[in-house]
C-alpha positions in Angstrom: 0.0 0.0 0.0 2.7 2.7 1.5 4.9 1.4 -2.1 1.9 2.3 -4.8 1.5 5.5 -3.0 4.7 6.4 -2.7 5.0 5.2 -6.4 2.1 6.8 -7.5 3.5 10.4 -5.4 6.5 10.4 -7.9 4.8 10.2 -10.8 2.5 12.7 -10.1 6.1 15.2 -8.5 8.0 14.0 -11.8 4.8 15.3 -14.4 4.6 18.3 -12.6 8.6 18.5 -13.2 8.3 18.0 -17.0 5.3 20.2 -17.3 7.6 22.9 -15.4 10.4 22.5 -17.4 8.1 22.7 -20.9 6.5 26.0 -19.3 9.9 27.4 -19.1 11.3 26.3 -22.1 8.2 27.3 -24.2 8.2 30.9 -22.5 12.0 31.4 -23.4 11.6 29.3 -27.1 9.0 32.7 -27.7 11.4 35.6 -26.8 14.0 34.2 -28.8 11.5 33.8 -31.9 10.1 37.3 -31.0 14.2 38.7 -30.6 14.6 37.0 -34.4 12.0 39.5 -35.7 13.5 42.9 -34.6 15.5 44.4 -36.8 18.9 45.1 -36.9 18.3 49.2 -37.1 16.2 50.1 -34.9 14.3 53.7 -36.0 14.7 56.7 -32.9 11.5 58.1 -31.5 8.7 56.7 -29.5 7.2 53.7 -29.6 4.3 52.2 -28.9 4.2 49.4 -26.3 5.4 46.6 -26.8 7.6 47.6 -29.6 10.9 47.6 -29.7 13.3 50.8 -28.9 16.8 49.4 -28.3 19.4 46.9 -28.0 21.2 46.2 -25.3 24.3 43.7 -24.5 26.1 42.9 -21.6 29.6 40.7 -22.6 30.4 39.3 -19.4 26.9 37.1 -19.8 26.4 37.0 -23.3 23.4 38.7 -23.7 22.6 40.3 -26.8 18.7 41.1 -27.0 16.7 43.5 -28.2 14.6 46.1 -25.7 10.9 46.4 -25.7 8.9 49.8 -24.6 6.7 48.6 -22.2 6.9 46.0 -18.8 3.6 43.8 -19.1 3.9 40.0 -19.3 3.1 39.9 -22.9 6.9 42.4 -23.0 8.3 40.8 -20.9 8.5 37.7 -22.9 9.4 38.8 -25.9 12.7 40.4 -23.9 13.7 43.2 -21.5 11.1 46.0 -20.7 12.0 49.6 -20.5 9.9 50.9 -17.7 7.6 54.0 -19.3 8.0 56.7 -17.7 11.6 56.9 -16.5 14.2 58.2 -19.0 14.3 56.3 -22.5 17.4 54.7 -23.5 19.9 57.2 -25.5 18.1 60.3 -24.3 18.5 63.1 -21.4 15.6 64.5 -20.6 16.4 65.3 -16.6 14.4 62.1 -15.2 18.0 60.9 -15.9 17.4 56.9 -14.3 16.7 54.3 -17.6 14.9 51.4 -16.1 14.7 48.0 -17.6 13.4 45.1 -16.2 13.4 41.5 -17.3 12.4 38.4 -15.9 15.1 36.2 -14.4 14.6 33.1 -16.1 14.8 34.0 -19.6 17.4 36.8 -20.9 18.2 37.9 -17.5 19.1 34.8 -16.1 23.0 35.0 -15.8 22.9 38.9 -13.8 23.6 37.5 -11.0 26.7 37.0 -12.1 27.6 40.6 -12.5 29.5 42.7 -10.8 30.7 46.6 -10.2 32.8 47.4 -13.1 31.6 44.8 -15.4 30.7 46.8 -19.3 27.2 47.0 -20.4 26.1 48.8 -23.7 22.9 50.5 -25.4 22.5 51.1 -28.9 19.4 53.4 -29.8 19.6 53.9 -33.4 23.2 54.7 -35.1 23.7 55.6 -31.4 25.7 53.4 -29.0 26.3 54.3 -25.1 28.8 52.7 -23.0 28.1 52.2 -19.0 29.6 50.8 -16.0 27.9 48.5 -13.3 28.6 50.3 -10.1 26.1 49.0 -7.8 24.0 46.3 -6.7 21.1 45.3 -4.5 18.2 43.3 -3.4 15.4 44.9 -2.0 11.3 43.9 -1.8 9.5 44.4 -4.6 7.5 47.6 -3.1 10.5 49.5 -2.8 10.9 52.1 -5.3 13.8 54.1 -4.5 15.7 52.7 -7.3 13.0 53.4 -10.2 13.2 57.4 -9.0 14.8 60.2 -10.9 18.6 60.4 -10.0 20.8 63.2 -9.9 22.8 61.8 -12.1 22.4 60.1 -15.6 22.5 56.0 -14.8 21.0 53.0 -16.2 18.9 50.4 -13.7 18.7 47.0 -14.5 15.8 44.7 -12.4 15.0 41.3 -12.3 13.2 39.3 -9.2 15.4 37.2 -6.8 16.6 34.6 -6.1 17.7 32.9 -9.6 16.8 29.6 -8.0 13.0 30.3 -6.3 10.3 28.0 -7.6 7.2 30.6 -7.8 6.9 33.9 -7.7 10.4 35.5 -5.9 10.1 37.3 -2.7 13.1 40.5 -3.6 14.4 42.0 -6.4 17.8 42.7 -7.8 18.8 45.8 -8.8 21.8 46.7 -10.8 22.6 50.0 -11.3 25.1 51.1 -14.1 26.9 54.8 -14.9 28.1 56.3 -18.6 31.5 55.1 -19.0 33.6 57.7 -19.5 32.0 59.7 -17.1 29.8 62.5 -19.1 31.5 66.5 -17.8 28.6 68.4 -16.3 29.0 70.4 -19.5 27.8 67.8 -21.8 24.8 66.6 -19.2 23.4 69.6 -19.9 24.2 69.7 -23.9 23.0 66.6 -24.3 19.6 67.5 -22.3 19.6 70.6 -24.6 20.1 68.9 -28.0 17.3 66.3 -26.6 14.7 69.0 -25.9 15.1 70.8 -29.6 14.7 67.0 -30.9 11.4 66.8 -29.5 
């Protein structure tokens, strides 16, 4: 009796593995179709949601992938989310903080293998930024401190933690990245000037 229960117990633990590991593997088979359709130029401007806005790539992890506007599921599978609201990729419009978020078992997978000083770029049309990780942190998801404006111009980069939870994760890991070279105040404020007569 205890033997066909036990039997029957690991069945029922090794389907729900499989049908686990198809979920995944389905969810991450569609951003890389959806990452194949982008194109390689990607026009400047606004975009609607859900379209895509820039490329971004990270050597240290291998990640090449295209950016989408937008941070609904539906974005979020297709690739990384730029949070609207907070300053788009490429531009200086005073918000200064770029957020992107992506989910941490598809093309954000390997960040928790970076660290400060590790290179990350941005390329926004024939336009292609350089930054620096500086910082990172886990916090709860209802902290917002590091989706505010910022002083400064930086890039944020969030994806829920830890890498290894089964379900929905309890924190969030934040990496925060800086322009590499470091822009002079002077061009902050050229750059915010030649974004403003763009508009």
């Amino acid at each position: 009796m205890k033997t066909t229960l036990r039997s029957r117990v690991s069945k029922l633990l090794i389907i729900a593995g499989c049908a686990l590991l198809l979920a995944a593997a389905a969810h991450y088979g569609t951003g890389v179709y959806e990452q194949a359709l982008v194109p390689t130029d990607l026009p400047p401007g606004p975009a609607a949601p859900g379209a895509p806005i820039a490329r971004i790539e990270i050597p240290k992890i291998g990640l090449e992938a295209a950016v989408f506007e937008g941070i609904s599921d539906a974005t979020l599978t297709k690739g990384p989310g730029h949070m609207p609201g907070t300053e788009m990729p490429g531009e200086s419009s005073g918000y200064n903080n770029c957020v992107i978020a992506g989910h941490r078992d598809s093309f954000f997978r390997k960040l928790g293998w970076i660290r400060p000083g590790d290179s990350l770029r941005i390329t926004t049309g024939s336009r292609q930024r350089e930054y620096r990780f500086v910082r990172r942190a886990v916090v709860r998801p209802e902290s917002t401190e590091a989706v505010g404006p910022t002083g400064t111009p930086r890039l944020t980069l969030i994806t829920c933690y830890p890498f290894n939870w089964v379900g929905p994760a309890p924190y969030r890991l934040v990496l925060e990245a800086r322009p590499f070279p470091v822009p002079q105040s002077g061009e902050s404020a050229s750059l915010a000037a030649a974004a403003s007569r763009a508009r």
